[in-house]
C-alpha positions in Angstrom: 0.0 0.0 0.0 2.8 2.6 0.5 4.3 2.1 -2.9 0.7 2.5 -4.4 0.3 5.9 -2.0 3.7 7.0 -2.8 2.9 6.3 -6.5 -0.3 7.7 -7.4 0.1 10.4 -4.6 -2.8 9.1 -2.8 -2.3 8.7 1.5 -2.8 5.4 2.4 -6.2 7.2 4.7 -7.6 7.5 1.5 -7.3 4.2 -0.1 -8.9 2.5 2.8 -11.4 5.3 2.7 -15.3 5.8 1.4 -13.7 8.5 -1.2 -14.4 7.4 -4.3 -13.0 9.9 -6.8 -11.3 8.7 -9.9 -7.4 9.2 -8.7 -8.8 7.4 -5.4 -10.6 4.6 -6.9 -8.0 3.8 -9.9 -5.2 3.7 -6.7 -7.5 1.9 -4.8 -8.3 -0.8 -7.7 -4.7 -1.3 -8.8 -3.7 -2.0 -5.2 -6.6 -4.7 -4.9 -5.4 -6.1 -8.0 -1.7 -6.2 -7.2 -3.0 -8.4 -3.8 -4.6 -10.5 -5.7 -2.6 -11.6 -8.5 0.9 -10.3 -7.4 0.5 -11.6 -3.2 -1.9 -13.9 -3.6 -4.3 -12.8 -1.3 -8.1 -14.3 -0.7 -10.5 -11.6 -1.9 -11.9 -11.2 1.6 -8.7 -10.7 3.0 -8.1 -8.1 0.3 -11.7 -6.5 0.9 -10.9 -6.5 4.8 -7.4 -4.9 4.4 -8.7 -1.7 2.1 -12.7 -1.4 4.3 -14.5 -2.2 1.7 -18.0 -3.9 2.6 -17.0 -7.7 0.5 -15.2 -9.4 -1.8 -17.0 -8.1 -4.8 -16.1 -4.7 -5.1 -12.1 -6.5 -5.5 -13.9 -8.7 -8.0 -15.0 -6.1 -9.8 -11.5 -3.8 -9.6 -9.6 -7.2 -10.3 -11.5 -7.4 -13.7 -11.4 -3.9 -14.1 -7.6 -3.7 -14.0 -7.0 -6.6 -15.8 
């Protein structure tokens, strides 16, 4: 998460945040991907680690990225 903050200029606050504008969400979605298919990580784990509300919304970023 601190290479995708430091990256896109995002603080980390944000990325686990409700904000949902496009800089935000884009950071927020390539991070979820990079868990995913980078780290390996279960989607819920993935949805726990960011506060989103379950594993769909990383579905849907995951597909979205890819």
């Amino acid at each position: 998460m601190k290479v995708i903050s430091k990256e896109f200029d995002v603080p980390i606050k944000d990325l686990k945040g409700p904000r949902r504008t496009a800089d935000i969400a884009l950071a927020r979605q390539i991070c979820m991907y990079i868990f995913r298919e980078e780290l390996g990580y279960k989607l819920e784990k993935i949805a726990s680690l960011l506060n989103r509300k379950d594993h769909t919304t990383v579905i849907h970023a995951i597909d979205k990225v890819d």
